[in-house]
N, CA, C and O of each residue as an XYZ file, in Angstrom:
700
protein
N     -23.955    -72.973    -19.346
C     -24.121    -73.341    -17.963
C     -24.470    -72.146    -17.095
O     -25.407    -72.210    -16.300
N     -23.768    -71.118    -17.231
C     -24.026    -69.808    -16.351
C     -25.802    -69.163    -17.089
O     -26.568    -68.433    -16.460
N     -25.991    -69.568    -18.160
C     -27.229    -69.253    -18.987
C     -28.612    -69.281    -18.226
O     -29.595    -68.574    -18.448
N     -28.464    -70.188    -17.354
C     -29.314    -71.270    -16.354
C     -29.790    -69.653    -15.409
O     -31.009    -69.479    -15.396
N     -29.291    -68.991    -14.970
C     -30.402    -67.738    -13.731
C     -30.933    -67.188    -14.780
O     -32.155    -67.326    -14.835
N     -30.384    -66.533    -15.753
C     -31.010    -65.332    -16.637
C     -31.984    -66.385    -17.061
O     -33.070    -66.237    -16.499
N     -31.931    -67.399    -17.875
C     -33.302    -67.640    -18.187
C     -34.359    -68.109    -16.999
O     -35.529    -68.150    -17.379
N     -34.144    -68.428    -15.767
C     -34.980    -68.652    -14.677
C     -35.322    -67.205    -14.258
O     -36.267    -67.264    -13.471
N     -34.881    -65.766    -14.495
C     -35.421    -64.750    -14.061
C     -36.466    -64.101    -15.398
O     -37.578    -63.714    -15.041
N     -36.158    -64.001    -16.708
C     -36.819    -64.083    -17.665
C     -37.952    -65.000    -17.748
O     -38.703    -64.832    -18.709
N     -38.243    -66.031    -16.842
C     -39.232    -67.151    -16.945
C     -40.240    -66.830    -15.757
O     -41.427    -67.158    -15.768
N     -39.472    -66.002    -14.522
C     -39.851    -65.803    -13.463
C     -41.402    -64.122    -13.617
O     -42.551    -63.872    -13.252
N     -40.069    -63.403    -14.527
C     -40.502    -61.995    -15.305
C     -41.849    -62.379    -15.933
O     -42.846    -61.834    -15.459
N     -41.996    -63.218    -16.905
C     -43.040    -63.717    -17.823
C     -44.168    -63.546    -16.745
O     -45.047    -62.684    -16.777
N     -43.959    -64.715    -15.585
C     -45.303    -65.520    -15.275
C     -45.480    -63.922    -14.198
O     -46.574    -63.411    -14.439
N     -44.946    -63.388    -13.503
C     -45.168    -61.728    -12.780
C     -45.881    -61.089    -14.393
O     -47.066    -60.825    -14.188
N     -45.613    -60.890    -15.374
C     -46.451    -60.029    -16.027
C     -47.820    -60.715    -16.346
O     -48.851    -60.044    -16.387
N     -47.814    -62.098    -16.577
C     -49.211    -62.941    -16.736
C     -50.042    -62.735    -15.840
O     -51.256    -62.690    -16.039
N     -49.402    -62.562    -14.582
C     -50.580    -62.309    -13.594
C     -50.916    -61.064    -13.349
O     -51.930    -60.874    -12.676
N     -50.278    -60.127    -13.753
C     -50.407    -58.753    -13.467
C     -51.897    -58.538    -14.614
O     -53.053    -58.126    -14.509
N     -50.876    -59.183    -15.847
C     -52.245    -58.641    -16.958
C     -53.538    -59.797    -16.472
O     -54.602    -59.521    -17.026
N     -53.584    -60.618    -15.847
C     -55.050    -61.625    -15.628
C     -55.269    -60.544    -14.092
O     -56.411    -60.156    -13.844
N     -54.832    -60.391    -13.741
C     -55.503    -59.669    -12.384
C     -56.456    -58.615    -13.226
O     -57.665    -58.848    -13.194
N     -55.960    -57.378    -14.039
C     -56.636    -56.228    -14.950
C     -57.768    -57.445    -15.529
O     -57.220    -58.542    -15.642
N     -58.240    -57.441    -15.651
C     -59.413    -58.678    -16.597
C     -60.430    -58.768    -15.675
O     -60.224    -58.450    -14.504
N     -61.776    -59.260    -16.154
C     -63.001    -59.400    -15.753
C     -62.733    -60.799    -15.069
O     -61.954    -61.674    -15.449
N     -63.551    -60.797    -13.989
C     -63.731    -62.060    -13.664
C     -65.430    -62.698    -13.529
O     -66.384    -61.921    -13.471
N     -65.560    -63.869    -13.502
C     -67.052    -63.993    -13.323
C     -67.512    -65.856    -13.093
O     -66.860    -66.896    -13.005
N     -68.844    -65.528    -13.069
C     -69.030    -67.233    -13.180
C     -70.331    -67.551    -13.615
O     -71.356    -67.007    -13.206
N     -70.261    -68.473    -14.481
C     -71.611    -69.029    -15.481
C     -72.032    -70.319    -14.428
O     -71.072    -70.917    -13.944
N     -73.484    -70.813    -14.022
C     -73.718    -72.009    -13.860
C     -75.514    -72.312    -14.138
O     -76.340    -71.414    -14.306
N     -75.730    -73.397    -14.132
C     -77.062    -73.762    -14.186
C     -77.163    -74.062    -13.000
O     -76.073    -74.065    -12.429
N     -78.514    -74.467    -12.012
C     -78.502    -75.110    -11.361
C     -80.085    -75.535    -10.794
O     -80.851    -74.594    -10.585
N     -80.432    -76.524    -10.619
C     -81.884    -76.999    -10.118
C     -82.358    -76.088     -8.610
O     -81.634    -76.357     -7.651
N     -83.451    -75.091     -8.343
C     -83.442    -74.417     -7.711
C     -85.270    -75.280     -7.260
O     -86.306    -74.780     -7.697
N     -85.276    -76.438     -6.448
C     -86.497    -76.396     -5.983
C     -87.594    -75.838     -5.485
O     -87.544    -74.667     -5.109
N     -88.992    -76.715     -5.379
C     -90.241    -75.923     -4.736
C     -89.402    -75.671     -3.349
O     -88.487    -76.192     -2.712
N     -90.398    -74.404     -3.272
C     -90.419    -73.645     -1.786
C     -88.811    -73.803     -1.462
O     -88.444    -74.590     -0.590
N     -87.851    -72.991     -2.231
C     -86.622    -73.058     -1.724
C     -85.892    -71.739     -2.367
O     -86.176    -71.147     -3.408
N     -84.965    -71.497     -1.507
C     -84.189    -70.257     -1.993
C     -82.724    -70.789     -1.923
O     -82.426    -71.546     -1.000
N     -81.669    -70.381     -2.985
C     -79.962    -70.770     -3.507
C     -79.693    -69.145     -3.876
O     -79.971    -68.487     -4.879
N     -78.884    -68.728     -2.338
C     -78.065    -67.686     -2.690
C     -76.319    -67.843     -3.194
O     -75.812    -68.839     -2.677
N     -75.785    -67.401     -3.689
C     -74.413    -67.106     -4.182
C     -73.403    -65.818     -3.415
O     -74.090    -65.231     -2.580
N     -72.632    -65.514     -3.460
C     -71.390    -64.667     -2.539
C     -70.434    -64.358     -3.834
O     -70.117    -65.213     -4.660
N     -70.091    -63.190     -3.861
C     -68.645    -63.191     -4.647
C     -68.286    -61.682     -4.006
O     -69.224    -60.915     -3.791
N     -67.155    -61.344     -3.758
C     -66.542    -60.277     -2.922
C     -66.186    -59.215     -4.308
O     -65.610    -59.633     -5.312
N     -66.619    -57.885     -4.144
C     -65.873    -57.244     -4.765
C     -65.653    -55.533     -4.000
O     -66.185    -55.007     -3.022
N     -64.304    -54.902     -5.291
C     -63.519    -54.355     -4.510
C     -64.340    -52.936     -4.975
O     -64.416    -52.674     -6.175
N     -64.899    -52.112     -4.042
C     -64.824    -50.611     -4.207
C     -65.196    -49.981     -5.999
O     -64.389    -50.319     -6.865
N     -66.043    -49.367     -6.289
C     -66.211    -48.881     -7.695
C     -65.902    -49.790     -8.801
O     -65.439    -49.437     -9.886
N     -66.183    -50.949     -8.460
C     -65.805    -52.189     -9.801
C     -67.578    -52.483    -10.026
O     -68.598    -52.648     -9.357
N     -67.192    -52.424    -11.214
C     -69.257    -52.677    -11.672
C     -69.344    -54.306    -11.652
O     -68.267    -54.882    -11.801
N     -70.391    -55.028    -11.502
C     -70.533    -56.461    -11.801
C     -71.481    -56.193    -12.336
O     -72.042    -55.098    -12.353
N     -71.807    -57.221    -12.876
C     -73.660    -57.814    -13.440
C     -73.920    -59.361    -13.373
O     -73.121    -60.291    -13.271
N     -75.420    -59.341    -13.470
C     -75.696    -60.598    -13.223
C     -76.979    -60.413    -14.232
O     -77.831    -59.528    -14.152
N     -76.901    -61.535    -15.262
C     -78.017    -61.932    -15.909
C     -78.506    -63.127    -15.549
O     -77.751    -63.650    -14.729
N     -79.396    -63.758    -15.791
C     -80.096    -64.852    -15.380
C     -81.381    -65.104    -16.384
O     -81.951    -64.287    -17.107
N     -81.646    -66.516    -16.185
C     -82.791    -66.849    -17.253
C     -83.359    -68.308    -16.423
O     -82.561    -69.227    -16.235
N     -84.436    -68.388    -16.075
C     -85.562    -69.869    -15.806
C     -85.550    -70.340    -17.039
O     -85.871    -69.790    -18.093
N     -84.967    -71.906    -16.721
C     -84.812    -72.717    -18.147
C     -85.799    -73.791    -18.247
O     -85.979    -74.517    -19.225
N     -86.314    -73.809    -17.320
C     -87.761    -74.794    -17.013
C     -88.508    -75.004    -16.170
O     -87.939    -74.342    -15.301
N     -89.506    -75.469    -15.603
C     -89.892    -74.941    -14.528
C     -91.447    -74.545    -14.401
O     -91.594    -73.351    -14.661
N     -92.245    -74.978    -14.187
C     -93.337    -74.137    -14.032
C     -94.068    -72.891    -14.901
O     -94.237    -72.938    -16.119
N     -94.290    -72.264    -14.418
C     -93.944    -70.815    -15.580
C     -92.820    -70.114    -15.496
O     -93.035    -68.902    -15.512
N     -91.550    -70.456    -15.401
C     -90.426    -70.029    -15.715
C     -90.294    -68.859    -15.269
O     -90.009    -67.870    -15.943
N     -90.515    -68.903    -13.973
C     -89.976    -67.166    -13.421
C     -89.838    -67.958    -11.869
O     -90.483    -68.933    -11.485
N     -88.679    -67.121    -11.065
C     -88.154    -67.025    -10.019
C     -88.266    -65.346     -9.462
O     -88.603    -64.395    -10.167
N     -87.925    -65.302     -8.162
C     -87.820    -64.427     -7.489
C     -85.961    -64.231     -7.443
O     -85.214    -65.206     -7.361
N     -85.559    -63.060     -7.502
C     -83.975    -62.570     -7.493
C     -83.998    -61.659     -6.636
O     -85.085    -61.189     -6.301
N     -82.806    -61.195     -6.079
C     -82.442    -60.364     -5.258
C     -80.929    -59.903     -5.010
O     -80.183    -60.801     -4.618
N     -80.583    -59.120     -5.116
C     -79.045    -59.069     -4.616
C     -79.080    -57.691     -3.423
O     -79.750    -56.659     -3.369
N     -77.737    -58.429     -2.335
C     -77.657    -57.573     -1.511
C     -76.390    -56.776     -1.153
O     -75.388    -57.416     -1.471
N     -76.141    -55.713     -0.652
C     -74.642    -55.040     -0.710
C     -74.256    -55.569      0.460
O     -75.068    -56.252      1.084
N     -72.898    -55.340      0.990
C     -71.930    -56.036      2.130
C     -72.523    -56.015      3.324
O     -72.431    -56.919      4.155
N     -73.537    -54.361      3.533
C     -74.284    -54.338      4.344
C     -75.475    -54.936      4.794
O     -75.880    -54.899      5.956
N     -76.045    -55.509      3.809
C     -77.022    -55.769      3.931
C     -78.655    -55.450      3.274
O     -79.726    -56.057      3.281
N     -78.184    -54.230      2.759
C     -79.130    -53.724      2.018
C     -79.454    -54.079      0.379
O     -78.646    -54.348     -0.510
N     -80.690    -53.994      0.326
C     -80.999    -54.698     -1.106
C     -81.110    -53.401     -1.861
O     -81.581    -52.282     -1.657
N     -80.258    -54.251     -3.149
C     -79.778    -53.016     -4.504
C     -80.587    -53.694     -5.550
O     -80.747    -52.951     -6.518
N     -81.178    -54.911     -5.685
C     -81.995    -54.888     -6.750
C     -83.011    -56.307     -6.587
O     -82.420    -57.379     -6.456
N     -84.525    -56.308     -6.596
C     -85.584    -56.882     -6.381
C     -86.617    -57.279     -7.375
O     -87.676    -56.654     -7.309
N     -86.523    -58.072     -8.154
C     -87.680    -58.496     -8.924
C     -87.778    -59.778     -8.459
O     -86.911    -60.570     -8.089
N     -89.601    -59.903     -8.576
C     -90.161    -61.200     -8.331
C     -90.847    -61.622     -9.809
O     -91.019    -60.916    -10.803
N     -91.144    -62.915     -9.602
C     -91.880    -63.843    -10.577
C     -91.115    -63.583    -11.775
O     -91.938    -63.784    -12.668
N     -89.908    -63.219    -12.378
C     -89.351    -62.917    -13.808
C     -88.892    -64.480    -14.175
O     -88.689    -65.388    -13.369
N     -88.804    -64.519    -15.387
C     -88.470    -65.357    -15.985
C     -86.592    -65.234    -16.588
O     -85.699    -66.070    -16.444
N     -86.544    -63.979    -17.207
C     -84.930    -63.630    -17.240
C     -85.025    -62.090    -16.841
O     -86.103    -61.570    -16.554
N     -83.635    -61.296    -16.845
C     -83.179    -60.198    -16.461
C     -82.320    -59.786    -16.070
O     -81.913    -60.295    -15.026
N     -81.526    -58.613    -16.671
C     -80.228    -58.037    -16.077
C     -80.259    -57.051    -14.955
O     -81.202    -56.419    -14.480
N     -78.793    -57.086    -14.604
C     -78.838    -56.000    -13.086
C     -77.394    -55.285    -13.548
O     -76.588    -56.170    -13.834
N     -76.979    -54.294    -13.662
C     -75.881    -53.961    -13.709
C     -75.448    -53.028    -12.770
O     -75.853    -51.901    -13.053
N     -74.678    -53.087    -11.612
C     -74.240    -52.118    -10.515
C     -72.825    -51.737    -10.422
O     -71.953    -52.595    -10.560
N     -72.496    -50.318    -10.162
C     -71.069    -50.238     -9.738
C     -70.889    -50.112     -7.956
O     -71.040    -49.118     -7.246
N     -70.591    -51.219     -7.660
C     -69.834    -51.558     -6.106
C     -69.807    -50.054     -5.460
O     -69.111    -49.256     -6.088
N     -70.558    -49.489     -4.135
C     -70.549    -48.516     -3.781
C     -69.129    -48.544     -2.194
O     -68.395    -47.658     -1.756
N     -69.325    -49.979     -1.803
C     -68.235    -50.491     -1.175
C     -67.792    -51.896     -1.273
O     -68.350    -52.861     -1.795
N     -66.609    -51.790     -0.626
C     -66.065    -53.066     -1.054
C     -66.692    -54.177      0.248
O     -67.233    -53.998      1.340
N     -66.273    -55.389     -0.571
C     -67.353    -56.318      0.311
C     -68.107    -57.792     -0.284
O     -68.023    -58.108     -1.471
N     -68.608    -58.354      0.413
C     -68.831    -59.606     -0.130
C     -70.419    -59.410     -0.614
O     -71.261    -59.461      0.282
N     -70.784    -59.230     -1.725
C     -72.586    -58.706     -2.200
C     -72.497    -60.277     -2.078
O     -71.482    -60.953     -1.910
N     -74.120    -60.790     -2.233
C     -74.992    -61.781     -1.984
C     -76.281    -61.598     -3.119
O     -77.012    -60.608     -3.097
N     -76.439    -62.771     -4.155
C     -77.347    -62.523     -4.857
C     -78.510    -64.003     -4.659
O     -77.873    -65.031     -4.429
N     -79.656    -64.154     -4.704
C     -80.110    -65.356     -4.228
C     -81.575    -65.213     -5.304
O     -82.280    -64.373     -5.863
N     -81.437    -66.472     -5.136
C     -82.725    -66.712     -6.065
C     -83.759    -67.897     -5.561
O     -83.465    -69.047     -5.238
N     -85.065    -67.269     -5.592
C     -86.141    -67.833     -4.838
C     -87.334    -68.637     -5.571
O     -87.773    -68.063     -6.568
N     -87.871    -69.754     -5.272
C     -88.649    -70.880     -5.535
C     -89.786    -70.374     -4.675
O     -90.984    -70.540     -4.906
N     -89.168    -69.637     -3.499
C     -90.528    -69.750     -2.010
C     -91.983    -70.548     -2.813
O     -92.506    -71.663     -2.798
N     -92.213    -69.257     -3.460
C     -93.686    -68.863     -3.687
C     -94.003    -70.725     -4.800
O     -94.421    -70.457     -5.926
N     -93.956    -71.181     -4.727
C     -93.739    -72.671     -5.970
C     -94.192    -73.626     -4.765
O     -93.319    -73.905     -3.943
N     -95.333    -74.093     -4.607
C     -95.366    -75.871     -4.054
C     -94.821    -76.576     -4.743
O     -93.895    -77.221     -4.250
N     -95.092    -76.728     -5.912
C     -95.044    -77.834     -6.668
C     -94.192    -77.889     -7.082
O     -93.536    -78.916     -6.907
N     -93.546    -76.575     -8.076
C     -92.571    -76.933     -9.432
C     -91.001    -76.691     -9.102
O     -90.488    -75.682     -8.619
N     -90.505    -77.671     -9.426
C     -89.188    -76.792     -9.404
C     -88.420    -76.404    -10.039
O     -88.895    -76.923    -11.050
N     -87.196    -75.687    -10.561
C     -86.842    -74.734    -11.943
C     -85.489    -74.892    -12.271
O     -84.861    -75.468    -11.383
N     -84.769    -74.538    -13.351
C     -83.769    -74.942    -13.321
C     -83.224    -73.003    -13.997
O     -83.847    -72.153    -14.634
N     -82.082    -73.040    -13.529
C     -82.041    -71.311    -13.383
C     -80.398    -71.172    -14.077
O     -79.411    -71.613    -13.488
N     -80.352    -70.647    -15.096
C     -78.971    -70.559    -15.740
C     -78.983    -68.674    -14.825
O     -79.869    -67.944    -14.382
N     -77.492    -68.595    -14.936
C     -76.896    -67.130    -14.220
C     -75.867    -67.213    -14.848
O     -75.484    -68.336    -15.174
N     -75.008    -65.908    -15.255
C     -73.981    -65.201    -15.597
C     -73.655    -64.607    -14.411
O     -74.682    -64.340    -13.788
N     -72.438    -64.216    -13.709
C     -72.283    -62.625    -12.545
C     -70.765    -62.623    -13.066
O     -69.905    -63.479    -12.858
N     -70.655    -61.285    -13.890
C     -69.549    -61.053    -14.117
C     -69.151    -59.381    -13.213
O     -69.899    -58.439    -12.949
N     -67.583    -59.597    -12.922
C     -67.260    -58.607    -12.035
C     -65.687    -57.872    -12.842
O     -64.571    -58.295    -13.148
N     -66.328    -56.754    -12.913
C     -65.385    -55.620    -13.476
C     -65.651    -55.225    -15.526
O     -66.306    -55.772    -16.413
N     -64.818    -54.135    -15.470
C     -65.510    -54.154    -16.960
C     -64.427    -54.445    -18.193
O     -63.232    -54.225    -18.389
N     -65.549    -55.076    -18.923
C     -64.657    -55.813    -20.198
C     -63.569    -54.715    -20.732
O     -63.864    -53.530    -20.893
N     -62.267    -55.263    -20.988
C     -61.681    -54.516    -21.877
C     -62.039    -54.432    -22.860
O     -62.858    -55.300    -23.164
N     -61.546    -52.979    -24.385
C     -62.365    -53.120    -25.548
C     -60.986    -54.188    -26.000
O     -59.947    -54.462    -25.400
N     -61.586    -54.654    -27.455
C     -60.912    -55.742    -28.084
C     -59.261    -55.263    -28.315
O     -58.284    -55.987    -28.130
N     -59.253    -54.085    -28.692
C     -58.365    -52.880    -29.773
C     -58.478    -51.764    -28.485
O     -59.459    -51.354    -27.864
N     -56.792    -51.418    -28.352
C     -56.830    -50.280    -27.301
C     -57.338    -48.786    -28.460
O     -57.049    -48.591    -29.641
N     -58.118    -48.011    -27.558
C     -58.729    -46.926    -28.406
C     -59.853    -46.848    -29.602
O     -60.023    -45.976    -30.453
N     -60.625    -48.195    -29.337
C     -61.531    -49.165    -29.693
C     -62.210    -47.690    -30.357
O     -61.819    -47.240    -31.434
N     -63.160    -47.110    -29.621
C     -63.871    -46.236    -29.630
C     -63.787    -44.904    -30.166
O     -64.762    -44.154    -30.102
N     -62.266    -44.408    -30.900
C     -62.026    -43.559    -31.759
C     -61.016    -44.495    -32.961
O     -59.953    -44.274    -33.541
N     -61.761    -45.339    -32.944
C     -61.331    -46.040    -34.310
C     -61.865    -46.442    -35.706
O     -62.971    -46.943    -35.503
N     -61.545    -46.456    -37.235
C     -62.889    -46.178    -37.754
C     -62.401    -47.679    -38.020
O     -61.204    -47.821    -38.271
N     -63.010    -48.519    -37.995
C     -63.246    -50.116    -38.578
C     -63.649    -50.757    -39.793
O     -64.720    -50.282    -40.169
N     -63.053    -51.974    -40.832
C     -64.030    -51.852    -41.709
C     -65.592    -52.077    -41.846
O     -66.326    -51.887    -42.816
N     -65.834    -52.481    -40.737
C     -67.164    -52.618    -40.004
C     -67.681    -51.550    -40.106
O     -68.691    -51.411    -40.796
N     -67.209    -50.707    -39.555
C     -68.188    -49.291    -39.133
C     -68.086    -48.685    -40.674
O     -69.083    -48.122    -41.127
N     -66.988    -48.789    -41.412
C     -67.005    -48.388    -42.670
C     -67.825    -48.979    -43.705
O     -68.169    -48.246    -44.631
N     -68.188    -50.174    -43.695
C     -69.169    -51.088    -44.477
C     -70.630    -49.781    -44.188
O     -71.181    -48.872    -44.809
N     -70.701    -50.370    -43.028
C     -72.185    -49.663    -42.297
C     -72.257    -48.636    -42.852
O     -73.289    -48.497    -43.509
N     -71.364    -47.591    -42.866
C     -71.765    -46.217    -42.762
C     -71.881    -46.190    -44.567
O     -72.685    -45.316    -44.893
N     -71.396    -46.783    -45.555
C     -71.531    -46.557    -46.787
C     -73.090    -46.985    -46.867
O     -74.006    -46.180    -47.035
N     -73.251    -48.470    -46.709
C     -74.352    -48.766    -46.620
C     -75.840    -47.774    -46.002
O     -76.981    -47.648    -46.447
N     -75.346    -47.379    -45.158
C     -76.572    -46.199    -44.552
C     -76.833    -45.594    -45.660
O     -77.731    -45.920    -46.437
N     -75.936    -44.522    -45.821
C     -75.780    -43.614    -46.659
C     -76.310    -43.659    -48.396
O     -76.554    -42.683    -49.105
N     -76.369    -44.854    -48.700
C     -76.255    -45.273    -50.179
C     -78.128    -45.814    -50.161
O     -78.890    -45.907    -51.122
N     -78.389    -46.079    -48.723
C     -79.680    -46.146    -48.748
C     -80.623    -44.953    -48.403
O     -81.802    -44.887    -48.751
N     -79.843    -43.870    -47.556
C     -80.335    -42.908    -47.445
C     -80.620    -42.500    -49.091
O     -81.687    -42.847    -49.598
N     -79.807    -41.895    -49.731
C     -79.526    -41.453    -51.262
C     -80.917    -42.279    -52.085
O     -81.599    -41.506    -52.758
N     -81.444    -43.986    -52.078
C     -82.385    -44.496    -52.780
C     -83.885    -43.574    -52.263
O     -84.758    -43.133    -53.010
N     -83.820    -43.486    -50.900
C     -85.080    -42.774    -50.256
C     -84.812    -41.484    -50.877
O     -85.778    -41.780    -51.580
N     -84.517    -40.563    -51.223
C     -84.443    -39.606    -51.430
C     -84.570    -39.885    -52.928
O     -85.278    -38.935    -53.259
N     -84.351    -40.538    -53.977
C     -84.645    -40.591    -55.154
C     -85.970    -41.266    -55.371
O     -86.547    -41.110    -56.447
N     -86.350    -41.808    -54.672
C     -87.774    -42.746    -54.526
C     -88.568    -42.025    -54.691
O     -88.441    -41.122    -53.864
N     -89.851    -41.777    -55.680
C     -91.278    -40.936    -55.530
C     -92.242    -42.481    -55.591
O     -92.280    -43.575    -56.155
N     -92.978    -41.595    -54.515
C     -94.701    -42.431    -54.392
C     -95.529    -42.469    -55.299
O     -95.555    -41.513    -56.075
N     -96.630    -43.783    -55.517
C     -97.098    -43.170    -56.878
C     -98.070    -41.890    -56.522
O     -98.418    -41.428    -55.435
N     -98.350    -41.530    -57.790
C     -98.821    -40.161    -57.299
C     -97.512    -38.761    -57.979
O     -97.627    -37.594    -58.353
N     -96.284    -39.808    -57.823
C     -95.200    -38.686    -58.383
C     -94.612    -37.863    -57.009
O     -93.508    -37.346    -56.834
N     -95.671    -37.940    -56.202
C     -94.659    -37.215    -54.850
C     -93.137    -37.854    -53.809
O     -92.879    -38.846    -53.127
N     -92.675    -37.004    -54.091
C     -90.917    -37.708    -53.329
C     -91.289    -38.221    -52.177
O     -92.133    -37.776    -51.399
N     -90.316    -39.638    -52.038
C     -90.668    -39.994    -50.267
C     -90.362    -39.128    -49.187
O     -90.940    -39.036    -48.104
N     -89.154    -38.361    -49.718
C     -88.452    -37.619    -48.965
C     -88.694    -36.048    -48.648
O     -87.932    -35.348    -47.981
N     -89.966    -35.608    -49.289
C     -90.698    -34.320    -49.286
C     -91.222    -34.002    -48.143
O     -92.063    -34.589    -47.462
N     -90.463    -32.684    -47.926
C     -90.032    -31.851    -46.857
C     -89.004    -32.205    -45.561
O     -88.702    -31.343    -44.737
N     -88.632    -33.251    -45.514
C     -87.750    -33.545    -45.013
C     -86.078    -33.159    -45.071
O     -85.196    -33.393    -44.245
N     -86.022    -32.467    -46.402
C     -84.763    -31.582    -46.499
C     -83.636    -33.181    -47.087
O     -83.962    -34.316    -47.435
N     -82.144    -32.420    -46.929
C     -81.682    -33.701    -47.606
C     -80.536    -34.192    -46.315
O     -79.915    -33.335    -45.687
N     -80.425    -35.197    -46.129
C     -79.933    -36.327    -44.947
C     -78.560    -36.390    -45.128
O     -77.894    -36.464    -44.094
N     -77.891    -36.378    -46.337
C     -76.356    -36.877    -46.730
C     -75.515    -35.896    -45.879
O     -75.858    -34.901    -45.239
N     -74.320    -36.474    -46.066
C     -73.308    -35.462    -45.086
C     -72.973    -35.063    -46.338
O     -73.112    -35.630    -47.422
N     -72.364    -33.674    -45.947
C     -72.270    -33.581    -46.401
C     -70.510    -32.777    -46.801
O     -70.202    -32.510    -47.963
């Protein structure tokens, strides 16, 4: 009966660390959406100070499958401009914090209208494995035998003719 706070503060503890660790995490948003002739569909997402976002995008039908993109900083100023593309990435780190604006344009289209898949993800992925990047994997260990074991065939390989493939090139193995 007295059991009843400690486990309501232990339950309380949990959901404070769940959000602590989902706050650290990327956030973002995937959508399709029908972007008509002669029309422009901008988007808003706020971010905070030195947090990188990106935005990929792809014309999924449409005419000749290219739109006009644009994104703008809190101020107002445009950080990245391509016209007529069909897909393309943007990757920026937030110079201030603020609500950026990314929009995508039909203008130039009488006729056709397009249907426009987007990614905009904000902040950067954690790696899978803390210390990801000084870790040797059996992945990276497969690979690197594999390189190596093919390096070693090139180097035993002669052309006909009898000359080595690998002549003057010195020898590649670690050694």
């Amino acid at each position: 009966m007295g059991s009843a706070a400690p486990r309501s503060a232990s339950v309380l503890l949990l959901l404070l660390l769940l959000l602590l660790l989902r706050a650290e995490q990327p956030r973002g948003a995937e959508l399709t959406f029908e972007l008509p002739d002669n029309a422009k569909q901008c988007f808003h997402e706020e971010v905070e100070q030195g947090v990188k976002f990106s935005l990929d995008y792809q014309v999924i039908t449409g005419g000749h499958y290219d739109v006009d993109c644009y994104v703008e900083d809190p101020q107002g100023n445009t950080i990245y401009r391509e016209t007529k593309k069909q897909y393309d990435s943007f990757t920026y780190r937030a110079e201030v914090k603020g609500v950026y604006q990314f929009c995508f344009s039909n203008e130039f289209s009488t006729f056709s209208h397009k249907t426009v898949y987007f990614d905009f993800q904000v902040g950067d992925e954690p790696p899978i494995l803390p210390d990801m990047g000084n870790r040797v994997t059996a992945l990276t260990q497969r690979f690197r035998g594999a390189y190596w074991r093919d390096l070693d065939k090139m180097a035993n390989y002669t052309q006909p003719g009898g000359t080595p493939a690998t002549e003057g090139l010195g020898r590649l193995a670690p050694s």
